[in-house]
Structures are given as C-alpha cells and as structure tokens.
C-alpha positions as CSV (number, residue, x, y, z in Angstrom):
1,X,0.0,0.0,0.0
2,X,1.2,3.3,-1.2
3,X,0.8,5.8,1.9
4,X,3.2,9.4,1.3
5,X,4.7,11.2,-1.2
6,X,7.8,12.8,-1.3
7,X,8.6,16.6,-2.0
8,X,11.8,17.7,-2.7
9,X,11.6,21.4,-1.8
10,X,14.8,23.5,-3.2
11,X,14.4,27.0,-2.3
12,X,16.6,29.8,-2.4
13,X,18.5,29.4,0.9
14,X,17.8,25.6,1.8
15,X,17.3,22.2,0.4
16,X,14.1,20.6,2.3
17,X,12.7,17.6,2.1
18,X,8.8,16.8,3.1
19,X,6.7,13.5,3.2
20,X,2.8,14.2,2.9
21,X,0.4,11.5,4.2
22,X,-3.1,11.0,2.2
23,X,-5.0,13.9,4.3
24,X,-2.1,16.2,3.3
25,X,-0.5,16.3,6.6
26,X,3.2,16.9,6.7
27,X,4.7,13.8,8.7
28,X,8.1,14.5,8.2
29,X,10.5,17.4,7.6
30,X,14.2,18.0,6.8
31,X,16.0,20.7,5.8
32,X,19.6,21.8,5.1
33,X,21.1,25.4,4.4
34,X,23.2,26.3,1.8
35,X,25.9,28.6,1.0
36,X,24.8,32.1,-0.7
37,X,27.8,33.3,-3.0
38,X,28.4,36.9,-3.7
39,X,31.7,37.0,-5.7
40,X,31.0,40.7,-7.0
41,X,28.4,43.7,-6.0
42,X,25.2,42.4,-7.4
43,X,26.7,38.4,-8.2
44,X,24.6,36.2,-6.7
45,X,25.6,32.2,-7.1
46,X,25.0,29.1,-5.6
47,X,27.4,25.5,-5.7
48,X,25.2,23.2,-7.7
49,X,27.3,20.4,-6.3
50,X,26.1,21.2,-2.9
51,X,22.5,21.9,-3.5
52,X,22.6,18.2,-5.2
53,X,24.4,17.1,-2.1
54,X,22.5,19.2,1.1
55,X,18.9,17.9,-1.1
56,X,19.9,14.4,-1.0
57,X,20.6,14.5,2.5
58,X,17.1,16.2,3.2
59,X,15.6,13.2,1.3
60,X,17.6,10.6,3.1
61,X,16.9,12.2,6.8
62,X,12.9,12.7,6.1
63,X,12.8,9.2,5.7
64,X,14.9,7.9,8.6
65,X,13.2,10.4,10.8
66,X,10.3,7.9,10.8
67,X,9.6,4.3,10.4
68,X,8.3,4.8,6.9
69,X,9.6,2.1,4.6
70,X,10.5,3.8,0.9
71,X,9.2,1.0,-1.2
72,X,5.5,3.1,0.7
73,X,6.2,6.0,-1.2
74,X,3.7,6.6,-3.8
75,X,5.9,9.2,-5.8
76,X,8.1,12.2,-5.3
77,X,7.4,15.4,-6.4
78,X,10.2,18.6,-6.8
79,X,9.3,22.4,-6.6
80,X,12.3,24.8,-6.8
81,X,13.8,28.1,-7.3
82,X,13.1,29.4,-10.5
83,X,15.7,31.3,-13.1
84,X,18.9,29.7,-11.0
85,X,20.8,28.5,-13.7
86,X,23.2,26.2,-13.9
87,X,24.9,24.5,-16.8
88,X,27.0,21.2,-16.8
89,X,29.6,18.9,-18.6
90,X,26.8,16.1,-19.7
91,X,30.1,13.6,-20.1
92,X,31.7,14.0,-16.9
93,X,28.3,15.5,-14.6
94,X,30.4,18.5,-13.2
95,X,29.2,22.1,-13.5
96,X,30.7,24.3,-15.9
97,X,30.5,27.2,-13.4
98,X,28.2,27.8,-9.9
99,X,24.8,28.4,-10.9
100,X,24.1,32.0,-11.7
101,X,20.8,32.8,-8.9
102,X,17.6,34.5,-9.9
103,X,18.6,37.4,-7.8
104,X,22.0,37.9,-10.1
105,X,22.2,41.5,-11.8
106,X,25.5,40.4,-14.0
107,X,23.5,40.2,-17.4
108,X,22.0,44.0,-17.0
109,X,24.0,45.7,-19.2
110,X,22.9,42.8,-22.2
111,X,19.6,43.1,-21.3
112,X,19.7,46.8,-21.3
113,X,21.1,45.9,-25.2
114,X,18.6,43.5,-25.8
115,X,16.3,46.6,-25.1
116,X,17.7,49.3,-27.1
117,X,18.0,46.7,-30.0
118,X,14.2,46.5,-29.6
119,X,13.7,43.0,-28.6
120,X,10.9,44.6,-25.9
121,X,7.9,43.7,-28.2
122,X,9.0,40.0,-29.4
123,X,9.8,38.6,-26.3
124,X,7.0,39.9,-24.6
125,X,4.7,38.6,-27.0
126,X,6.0,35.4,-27.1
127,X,7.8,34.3,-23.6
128,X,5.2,36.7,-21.6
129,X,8.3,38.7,-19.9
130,X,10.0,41.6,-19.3
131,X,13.4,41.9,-20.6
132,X,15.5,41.5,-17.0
133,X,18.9,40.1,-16.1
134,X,15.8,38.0,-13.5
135,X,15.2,35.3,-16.2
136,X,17.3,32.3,-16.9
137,X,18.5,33.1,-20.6
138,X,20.9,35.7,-20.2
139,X,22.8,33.9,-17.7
140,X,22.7,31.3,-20.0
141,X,24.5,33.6,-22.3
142,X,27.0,34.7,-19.9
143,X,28.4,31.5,-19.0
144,X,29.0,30.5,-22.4
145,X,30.5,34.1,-22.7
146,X,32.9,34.3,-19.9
147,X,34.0,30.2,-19.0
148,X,36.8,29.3,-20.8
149,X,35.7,26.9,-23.3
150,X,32.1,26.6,-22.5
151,X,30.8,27.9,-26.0
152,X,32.8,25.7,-28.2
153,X,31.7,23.2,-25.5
154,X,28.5,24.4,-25.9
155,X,28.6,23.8,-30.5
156,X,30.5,20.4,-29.7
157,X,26.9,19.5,-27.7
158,X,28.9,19.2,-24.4
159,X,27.2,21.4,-22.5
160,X,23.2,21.1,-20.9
161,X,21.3,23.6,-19.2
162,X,18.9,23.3,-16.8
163,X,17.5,25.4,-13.9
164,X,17.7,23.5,-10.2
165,X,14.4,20.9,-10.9
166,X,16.7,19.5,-14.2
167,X,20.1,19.0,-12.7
168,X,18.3,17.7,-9.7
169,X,16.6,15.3,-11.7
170,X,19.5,14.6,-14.0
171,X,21.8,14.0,-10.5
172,X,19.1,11.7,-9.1
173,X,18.5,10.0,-12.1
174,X,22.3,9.0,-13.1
175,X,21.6,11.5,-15.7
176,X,19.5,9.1,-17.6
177,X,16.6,11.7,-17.8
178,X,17.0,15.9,-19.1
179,X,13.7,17.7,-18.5
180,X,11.5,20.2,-16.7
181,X,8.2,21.7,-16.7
182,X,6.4,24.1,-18.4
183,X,6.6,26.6,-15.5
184,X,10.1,26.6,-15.4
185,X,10.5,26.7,-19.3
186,X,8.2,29.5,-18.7
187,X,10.8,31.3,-16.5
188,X,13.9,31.0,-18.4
189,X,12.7,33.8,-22.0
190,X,13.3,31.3,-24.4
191,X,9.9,29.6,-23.9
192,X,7.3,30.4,-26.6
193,X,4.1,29.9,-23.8
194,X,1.4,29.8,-26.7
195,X,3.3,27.1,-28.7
196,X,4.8,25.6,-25.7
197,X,8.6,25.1,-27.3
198,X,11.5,26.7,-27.2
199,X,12.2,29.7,-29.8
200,X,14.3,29.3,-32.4
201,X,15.0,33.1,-32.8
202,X,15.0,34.0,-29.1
203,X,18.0,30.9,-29.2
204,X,19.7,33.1,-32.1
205,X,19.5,35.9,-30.6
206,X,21.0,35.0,-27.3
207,X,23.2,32.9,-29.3
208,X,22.5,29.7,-27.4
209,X,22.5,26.1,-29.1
210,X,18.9,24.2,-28.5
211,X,21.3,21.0,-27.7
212,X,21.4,22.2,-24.5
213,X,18.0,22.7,-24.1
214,X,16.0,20.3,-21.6
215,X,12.9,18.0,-22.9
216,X,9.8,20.3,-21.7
217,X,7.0,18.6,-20.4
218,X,3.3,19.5,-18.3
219,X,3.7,19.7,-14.4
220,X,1.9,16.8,-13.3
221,X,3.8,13.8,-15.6
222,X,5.4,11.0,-14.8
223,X,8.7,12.0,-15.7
224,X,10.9,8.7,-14.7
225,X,11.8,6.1,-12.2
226,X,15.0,7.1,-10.0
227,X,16.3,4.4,-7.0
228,X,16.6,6.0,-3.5
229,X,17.7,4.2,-0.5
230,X,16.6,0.6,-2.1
231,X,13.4,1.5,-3.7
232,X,12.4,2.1,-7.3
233,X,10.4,5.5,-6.7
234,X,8.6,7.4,-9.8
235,X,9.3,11.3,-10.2
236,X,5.9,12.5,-11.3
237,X,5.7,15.9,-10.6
238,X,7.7,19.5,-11.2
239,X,7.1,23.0,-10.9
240,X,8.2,26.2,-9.9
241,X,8.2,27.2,-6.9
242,X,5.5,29.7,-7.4
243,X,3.2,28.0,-9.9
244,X,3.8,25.0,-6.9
245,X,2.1,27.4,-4.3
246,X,-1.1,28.6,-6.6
247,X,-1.7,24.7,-6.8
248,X,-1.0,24.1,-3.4
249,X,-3.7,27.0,-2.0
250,X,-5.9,25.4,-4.4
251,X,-6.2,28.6,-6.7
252,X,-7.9,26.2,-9.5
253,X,-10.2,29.0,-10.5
254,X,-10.1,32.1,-12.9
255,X,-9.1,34.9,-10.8
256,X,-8.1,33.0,-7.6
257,X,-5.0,34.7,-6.3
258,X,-1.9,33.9,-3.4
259,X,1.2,35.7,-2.4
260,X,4.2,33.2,-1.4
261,X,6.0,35.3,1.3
262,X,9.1,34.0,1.3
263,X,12.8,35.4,0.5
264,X,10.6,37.3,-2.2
265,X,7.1,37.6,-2.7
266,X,5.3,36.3,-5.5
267,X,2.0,37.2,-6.5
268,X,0.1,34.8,-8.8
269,X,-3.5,35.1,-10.4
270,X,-5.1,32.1,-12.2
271,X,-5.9,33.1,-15.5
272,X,-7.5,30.0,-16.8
273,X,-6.6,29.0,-20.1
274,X,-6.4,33.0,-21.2
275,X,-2.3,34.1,-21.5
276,X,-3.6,37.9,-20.2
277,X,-1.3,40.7,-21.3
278,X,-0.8,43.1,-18.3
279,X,-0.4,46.5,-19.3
280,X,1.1,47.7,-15.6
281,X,4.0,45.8,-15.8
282,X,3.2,42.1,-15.2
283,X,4.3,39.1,-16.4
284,X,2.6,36.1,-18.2
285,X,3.6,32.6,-17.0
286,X,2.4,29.4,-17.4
287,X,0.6,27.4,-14.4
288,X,0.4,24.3,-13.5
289,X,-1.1,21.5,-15.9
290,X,-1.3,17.7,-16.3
291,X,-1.2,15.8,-19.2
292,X,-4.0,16.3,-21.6
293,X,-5.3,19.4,-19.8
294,X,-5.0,22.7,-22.0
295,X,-2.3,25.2,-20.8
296,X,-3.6,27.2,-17.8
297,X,-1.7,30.2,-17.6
298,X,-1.2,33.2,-14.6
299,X,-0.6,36.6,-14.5
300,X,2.5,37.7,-12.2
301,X,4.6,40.2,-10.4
302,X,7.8,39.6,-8.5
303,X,8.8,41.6,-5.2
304,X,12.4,40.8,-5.5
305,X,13.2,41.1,-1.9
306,X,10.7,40.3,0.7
307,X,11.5,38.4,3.6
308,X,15.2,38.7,3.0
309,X,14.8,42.2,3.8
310,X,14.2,40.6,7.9
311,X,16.7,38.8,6.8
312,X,18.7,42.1,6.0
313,X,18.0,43.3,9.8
314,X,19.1,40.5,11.2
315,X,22.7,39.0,9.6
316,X,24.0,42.4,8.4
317,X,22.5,45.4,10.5
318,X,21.9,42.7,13.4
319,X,19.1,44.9,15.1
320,X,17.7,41.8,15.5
321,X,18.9,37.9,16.5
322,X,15.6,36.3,14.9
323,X,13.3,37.1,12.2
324,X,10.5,36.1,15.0
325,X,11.9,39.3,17.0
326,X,10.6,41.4,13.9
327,X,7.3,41.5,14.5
328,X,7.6,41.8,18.4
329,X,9.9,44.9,17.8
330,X,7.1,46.2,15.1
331,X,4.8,46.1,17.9
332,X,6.4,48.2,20.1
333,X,5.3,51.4,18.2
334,X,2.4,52.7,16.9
335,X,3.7,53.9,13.7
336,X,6.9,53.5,11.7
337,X,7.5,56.8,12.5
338,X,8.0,58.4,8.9
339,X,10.1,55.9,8.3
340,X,10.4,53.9,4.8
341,X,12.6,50.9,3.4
342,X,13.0,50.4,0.0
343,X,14.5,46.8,0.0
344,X,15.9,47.3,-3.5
345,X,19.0,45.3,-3.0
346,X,18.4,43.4,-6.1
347,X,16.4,46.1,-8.3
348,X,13.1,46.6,-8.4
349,X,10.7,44.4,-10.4
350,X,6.9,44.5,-11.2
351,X,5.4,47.1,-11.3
352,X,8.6,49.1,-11.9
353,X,11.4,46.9,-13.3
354,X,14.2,49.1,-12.4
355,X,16.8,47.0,-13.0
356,X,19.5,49.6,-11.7
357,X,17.9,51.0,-8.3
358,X,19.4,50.5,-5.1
359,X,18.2,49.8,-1.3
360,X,16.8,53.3,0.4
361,X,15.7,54.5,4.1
362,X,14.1,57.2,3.9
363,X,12.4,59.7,6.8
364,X,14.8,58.9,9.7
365,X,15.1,61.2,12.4
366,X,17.3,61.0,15.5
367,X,14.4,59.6,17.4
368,X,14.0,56.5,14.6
369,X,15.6,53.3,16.4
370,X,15.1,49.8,16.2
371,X,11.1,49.4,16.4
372,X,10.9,51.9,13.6
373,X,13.4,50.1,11.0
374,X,11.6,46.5,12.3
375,X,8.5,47.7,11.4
376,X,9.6,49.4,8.0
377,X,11.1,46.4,6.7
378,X,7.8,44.8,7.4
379,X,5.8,47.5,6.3
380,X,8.2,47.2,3.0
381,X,7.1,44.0,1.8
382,X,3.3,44.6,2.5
383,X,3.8,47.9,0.3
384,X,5.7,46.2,-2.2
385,X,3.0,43.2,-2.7
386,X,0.4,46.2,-3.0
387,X,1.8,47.4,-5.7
388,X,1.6,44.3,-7.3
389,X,-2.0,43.6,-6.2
390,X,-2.9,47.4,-7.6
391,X,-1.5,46.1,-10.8
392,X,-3.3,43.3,-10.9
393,X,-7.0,45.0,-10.4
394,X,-6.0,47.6,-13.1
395,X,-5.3,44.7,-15.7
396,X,-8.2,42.4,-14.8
397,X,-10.4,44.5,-13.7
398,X,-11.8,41.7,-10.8
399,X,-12.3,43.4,-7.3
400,X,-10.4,41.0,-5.4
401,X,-12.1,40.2,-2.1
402,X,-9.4,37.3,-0.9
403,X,-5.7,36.7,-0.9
404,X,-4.4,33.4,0.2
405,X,-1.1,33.7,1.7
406,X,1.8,31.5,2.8
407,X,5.3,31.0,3.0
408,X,7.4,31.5,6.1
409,X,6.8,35.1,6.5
410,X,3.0,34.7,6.4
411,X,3.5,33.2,10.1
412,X,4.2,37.0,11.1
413,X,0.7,38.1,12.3
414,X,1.9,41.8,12.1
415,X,2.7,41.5,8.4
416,X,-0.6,39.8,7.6
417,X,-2.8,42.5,8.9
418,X,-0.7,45.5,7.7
419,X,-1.3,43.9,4.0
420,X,-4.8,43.6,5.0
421,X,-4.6,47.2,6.2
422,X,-3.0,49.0,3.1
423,X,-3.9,46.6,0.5
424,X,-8.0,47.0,1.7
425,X,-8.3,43.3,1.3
426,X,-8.9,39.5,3.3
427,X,-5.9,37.7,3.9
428,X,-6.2,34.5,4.5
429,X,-3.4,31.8,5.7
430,X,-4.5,27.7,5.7
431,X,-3.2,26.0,8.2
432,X,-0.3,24.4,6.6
433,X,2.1,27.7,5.3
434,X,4.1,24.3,3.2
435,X,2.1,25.8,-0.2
436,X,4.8,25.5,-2.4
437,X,5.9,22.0,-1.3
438,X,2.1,20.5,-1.0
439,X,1.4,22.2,-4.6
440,X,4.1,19.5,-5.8
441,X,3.0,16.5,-3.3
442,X,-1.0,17.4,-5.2
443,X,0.4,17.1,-8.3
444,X,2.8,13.8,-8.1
445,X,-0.3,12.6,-6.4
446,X,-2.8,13.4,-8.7
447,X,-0.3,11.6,-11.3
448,X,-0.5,8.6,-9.5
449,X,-3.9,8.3,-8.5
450,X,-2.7,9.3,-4.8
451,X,-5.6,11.4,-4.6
452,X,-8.5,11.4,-7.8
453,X,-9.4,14.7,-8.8
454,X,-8.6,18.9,-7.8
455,X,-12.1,18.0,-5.3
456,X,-10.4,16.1,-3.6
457,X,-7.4,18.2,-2.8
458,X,-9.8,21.2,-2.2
459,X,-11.3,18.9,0.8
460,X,-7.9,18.9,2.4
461,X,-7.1,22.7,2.4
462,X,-8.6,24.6,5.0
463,X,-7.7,28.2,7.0
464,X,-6.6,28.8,9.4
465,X,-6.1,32.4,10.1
466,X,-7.8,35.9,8.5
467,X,-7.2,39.2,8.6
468,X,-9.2,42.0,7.7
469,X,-8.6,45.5,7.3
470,X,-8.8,47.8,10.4
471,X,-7.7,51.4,9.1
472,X,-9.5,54.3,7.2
473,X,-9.3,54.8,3.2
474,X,-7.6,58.1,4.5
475,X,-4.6,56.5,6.3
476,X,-4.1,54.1,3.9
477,X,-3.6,56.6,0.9
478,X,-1.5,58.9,3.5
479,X,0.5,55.5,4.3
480,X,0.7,54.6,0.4
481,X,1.7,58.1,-0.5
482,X,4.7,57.8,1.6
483,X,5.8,54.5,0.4
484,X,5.4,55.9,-3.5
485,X,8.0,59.0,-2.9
486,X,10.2,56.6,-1.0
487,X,10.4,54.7,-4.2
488,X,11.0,57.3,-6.5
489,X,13.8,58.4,-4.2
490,X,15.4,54.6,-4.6
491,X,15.4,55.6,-8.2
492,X,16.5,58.4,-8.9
493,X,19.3,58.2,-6.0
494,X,20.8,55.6,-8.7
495,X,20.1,57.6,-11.4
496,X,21.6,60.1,-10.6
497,X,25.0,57.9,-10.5
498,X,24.4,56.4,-13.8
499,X,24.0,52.9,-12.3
500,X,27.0,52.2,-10.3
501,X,27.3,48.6,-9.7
C-alpha cells in the first residue's frame, strides 16, 4: 500500500525535504542550508554540487526520521527556485560554473542591449516577460561568454542547461533523464508559452545552441523512475516554486489569487486558459497542468526582496537575533515613524522593473531606532506586494475580495494585517504555510492516483487564520503616499550615479 509522497523542496536558501500523508499532513521534515555566494556587488551564485548534495541528505533524513519504509512512497514530487541557472559537462556530470541565482544582476548591461536593440515587443509577445537580467537566458548567455571553453563546449553538444528541478533530476536519475516543466521553461525567456517550445530566434539571438535545451514537459507527468535508499520510486511531478504554491492554496479558478511570502514575494493570479497581457507591468507565466489538460496560464509580479529584507535586519544590521523578534519589535510602536525601506538590493521588479535601483531609508530622524526600522522592513514588503495587487485589479479589472497567503513570512501576524490594512483586502493563511511543497506532493499525487481529482485536494485545504482591514481609506492613501516618494527616491538616487554597480 502506497501511503506518502515525497517533496523535494529547493528554495533559495535551503534544500528541504517533506513527506505528505493522504490527508495532506506533513509527517516529516528535513532541511539543510546552503551557501549564498556573492563574488562581486550584485553576483549572486550558488554551488550546484552542494545543492545536489544538502537535497539528498534532506531526502535521506525525512525518511529515517520515521519508520516509513521507501518502497511506501507513492511518488516524489520537486518544486524549486526558478531562473537559477546552472549548466553542466553532460560527459563528466560536473558544473561548468556555480549556478548563476535569480537574484544575479550580472546580465543588466545585455539586457539593457537587448532593449535598445528593440527586442521589448518580441519577447514579450512570445515568452510573456519583461526583458531583466531576472530570467534564466541571459545567464545562459553569460556562462557561455565568460567560462573558458564553454561555448565551443556548448557547438561540440557538451554542455546542458537546466534550472535547479533539471540537474536535480539529472543527478538523481544518473543523468539518464534531461527535462522540466512548463513553469520553469516559462521562467527562463526562451519559452514560446502559446506554442509551448523553445524559440528558435529567441535561441539566435541569445546565441544559445537548443542542444542544450531540456525536454519540456506539463507539471503533473510522470517524468521517470530514480532508486533512492533501495526503492524504485517514480518522479511524477515538477514546478516552480510559485506556480507550486497557486496549486497548493488550491487557486484552481479564474481569478483566484496567493502571495508566497518567502525570500521574495510572489504574487500569482489564475488566469484559466487565457495568456492575459498586463499592461502595468506584469508578467505572463504558465501554471500548473497535467497531461492532456489545456495550458492554464497566470498573470504575475515579483517583489524581489521580501523576507530577506528581515533577513537584511538580522545577519548584516543585526538589530535583530531572529526574524520572529521582527514582529515583536514592530509592535512596540504605533507607527513606523516616517520611516520607509526600500528593499531594492536586487532592483526593483513588477510594477517598476528598475533594473538599476538601489536599497533606500528614507524619513529617519534622531528619534528612529530599532522598532521603527523593524516595522519598516515589514511595512516594505506589504507595500511592495500592493503594488503588485494594484496592478493586478488595473489589468483584470476583478475586485479582489481574498488573498491566500503562505510562506514562512506569512507566520508574522503583524505582516498579515498591515497587508490587510494597506492593501483594503482579506488575507487569508490555511493551516499548513508548506504551499509550495504541497502544490508539488497534489500534483505527483494526482499523477499517480494518490488522490483522484482537484475536489479532492480542495477537501484537504482549510484556514486557518484571517485578517481583515482595520484602518480608514484616509490613512491608507497617506500610508501609500509615503511608500510611493520613498520609491521614486530609490530611483532616482541611482540615477543620478548612472548605475554604479
């Protein structure tokens, strides 16, 4: 009798590893951080090697934590950082170079080219995004550009790409299997999401040779046997990390909507089978699917850095020793103050996509101290995620009554009403904030016949927390106000020095 599945859950920071029972219940957990790499301003990389490494362990340990046998594991499922890229020797398994992180700026100045060369239109059109050093295939570009011998590597048919989901898969497969998912593909601006291939022009142009491309193939799929600790275990599920969530909170519908509160935030609308062109600076992106179901698609926007700003407070300002302390600090005043954080440490994405702005404080006085900046840097990603939700009315034109949140900065009750306060909206959080990871356990299980149908997984979703608003339409433009001139100070203090990474 087949009684878990298995989630491999690679996020930005950590490897984890989660086993879901048949009711959905997380019965075990293990996780293992990784090294973040910053070899230059703006370079952010990870060791592929020990991503592979920390993940397998996470695996191995969620299993020995318990008396479950493997051979009871229905299937495993992987969700993962989207955009990392990494590319890889496919004779001798070892990376070319680290993998080049979402967060990376390296690639501005060619996408800032790709711009002026008036690629806007085409790639928007066809991949859905915004031209932004964000997206997997400039970094592509520069690692065949700037490791010795990776493009003739690259012509010989050496080389493969893949972002974390495919060299995961590759590594646990023995490198038998070379694939991902259409949410991924989505993510990396080669993807044509109407089509569903990769573009031969958009490979010209970025001068990258489809060999190294991986097999593309719906979310929910069984995608291959691999053998872990004596067992012959099918992997029948990927996704991105955020098209993982939207499945997980059971956004099924046209016009549900969740924000993934994690080291950024991600907001995601369903869209049904309708690729919607935002016209206030969204994205188009491709949710999740099964075999023989029509592409579902979801409209988009990125907050770069959202609970890495606590984060921010805590390892480099170290104001405080946990990011729990943040929200007891936040309480400790009524107000932030006049204070404002503009977490740009990575530029600003949707709405803005300011590719070249910088972090900002703005409004201390000699009385601002630690309760203020806590509550700012909170504050900040509410603000941020607003201007994502205000987007999104402007394009669809749905009043949106409910937004399902999760990730690990959704446990910060503080956060979750001030977004209910300044957004003029119910939040809601289910019980389990594991979104992301049960979105993949749904869909391996759903593979599988695990569970039977999207009814089914509704039935096993429930809240647990809401928050609704509490201040005055006055306060909340006066609050909103604020939070708009602190951004146009983020940009045109780095303006005004011509970039200067």
């Amino acid at each position: 009798m087949k009684k878990y599945i298995l989630t491999l859950d690679e996020g930005t920071t950590s490897a984890r590893a989660i086993i879901f029972d048949r009711f959905g219940n997380t019965v075990s957990v293990a996780q293992h951080e990784f090294r973040q790499l910053y070899p230059l301003a703006s370079y952010v990389e990870h060791d592929p090697q020990e991503i592979f490494t920390k993940q397998y362990t996470a695996m191995t340990e969620a299993v020995l934590k318990t008396d479950i046998d493997p051979l009871e594991i229905a299937a495993i499922g992987i969700t993962n950082q989207r955009e990392t890229t990494v590319v890889w020797n496919k004779n001798t398994g070892e990376p070319v170079y680290n993998a080049i992180v979402w967060q990376c700026r390296r690639t501005t100045e060619f996408c800032e080219k790709l711009i002026a060369d008036g690629y806007s239109d085409y790639i928007s059109d066809t991949t859905g995004l915004k031209i932004d050093a964000y997206f997997s295939g400039t970094k592509i570009n520069w690692i065949l550009n700037n490791v010795e011998g990776a493009k003739a590597a690259a012509k010989n048919g050496e080389l493969l790409f893949g972002t974390i989901d495919t060299w995961l898969l590759w590594k646990l497969s023995g490198g038998k299997i070379h694939a991902t998912d259409y949410t991924n593909a989505s993510r990396t601006m080669l993807f044509d999401i109407h089509k569903l291939e990769f573009d031969k022009k958009l490979l010209d142009i970025l001068d990258i040779p489809e060999s190294m491309l991986p097999e593309v193939k719906p979310s929910a799929h069984f995608f291959g046997e691999i053998q872990f600790m004596g067992a012959n275990i099918p992997v029948c599920s990927i996704a991105g990390d955020q098209q993982s969530a939207l499945f997980g909170q059971g956004c099924f519908m046209e016009g549900d909507t969740k924000n993934t509160y994690g080291t950024g935030c991600f907001l995601l609308m369903n869209t049904g089978n309708s690729a919607f062109k935002s016209q206030n600076g969204l994205i188009t992106t491709l949710a999740c699917t099964a075999d023989n179901e029509s592409p579902q698609y979801a409209l988009e926007g990125s907050v770069f850095v959202g609970g890495a700003v606590i984060q921010w407070l805590r390892d480099e300002l170290k104001i405080i020793k946990t990011a729990i302390e943040s929200e007891r600090l936040a309480n400790k005043t009524s107000s932030n103050g006049g204070v404002y954080i503009v977490p740009a440490f990575s530029g600003l994405g949707a709405p803005y996509w300011d590719m070249r702005a910088r972090g900002t404080i703005c409004g201390l006085t000699r009385g601002s101290g630690r309760p203020e900046l806590a509550r700012a840097a909170l504050e900040a990603i509410a603000y941020q995620s607003e201007d994502l939700l205000s987007s999104m009315r402007a394009d669809t034109k749905i009043p949106l009554k409910t937004l399902k949140a999760d990730g690990g900065a959704a446990a910060n009750n503080f956060l979750m009403q001030f977004q209910s306060d300044v957004s003029n909206i119910t939040v809601s959080c289910p019980k389990s904030l594991e979104a992301t990871a049960l979105g993949a356990a749904f869909l391996a299980g759903l593979t599988v016949g695990f569970w039977q149908d999207k009814s089914e997984l509704l039935s096993l979703i429930s809240a647990d927390r809401s928050f609704s608003p509490k201040i005055s339409g006055a306060e909340r433009e006066k609050q909103l106000l604020g939070w708009h001139k602190a951004v146009n100070a983020a940009k045109a203090f780095n303006s005004e020095l011509g970039g200067g990474d």
